[in-house]
C-alpha positions as CSV (number, residue, x, y, z in Angstrom):
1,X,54.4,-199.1,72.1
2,X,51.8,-199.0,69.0
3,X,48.7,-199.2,71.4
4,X,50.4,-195.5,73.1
5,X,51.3,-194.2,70.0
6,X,47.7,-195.1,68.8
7,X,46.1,-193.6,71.9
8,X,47.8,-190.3,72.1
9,X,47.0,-189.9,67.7
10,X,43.3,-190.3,69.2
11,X,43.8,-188.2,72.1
12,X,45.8,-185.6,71.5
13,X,46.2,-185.6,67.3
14,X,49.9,-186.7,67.6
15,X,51.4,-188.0,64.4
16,X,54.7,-190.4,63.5
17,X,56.8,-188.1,61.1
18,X,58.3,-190.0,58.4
19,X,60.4,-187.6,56.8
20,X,63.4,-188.8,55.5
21,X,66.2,-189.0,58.0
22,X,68.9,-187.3,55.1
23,X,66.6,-184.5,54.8
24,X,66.3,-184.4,58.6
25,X,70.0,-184.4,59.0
26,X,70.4,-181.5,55.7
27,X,68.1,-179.5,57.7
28,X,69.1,-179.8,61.3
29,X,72.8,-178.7,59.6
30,X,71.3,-175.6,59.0
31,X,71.1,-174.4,62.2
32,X,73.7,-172.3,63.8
33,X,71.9,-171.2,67.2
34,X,73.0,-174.7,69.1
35,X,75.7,-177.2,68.7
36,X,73.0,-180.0,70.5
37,X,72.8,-182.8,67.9
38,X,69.5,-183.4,69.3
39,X,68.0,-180.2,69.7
40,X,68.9,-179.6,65.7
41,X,67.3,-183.1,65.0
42,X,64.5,-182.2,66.7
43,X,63.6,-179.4,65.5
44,X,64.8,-180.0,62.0
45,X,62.0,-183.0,62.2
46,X,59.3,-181.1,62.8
47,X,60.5,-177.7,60.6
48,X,60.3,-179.8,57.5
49,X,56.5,-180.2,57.4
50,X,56.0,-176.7,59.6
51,X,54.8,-179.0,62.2
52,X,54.3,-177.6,66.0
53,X,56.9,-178.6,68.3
54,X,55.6,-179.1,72.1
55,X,58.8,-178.3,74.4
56,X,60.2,-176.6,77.6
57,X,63.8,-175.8,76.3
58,X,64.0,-172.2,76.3
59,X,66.7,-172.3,73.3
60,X,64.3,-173.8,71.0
61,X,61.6,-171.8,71.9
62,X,63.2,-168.9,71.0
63,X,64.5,-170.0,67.4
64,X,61.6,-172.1,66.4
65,X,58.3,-170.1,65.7
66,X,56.4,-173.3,66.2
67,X,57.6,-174.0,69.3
68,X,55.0,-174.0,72.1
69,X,55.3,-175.0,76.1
């Protein structure tokens, strides 16, 4: 799994995000527009350092600015 992870940070930028998974969870709790544990997590990750979000859900796209498809 390292040698994908390592090709797609060459390839395509991507980055691990090692925020911590309290301040993860404090921020996804924030969020009112879906009860999806997983879509809060989600975007809760990648709000936290303003960090794009590459996705086809139409929910998050709507209620995360840096949502892209």
């Amino acid at each position: 799994s390292s040698m994908i992870i390592d090709d797609l940070a060459m390839r395509l930028g991507l980055q691990l995000n090692d925020s911590p998974f309290d301040l993860v969870v404090r921020q996804a709790l924030t969020y009112s527009w879906t009860l999806d544990p997983f879509d809060r997590l989600i975007v809760a990750t990648a709000a936290l350092d303003g960090s794009m979000l590459m996705t086809k859900d139409e929910r998050i796209l709507a209620h995360y600015a840096q949502a892209v498809w």
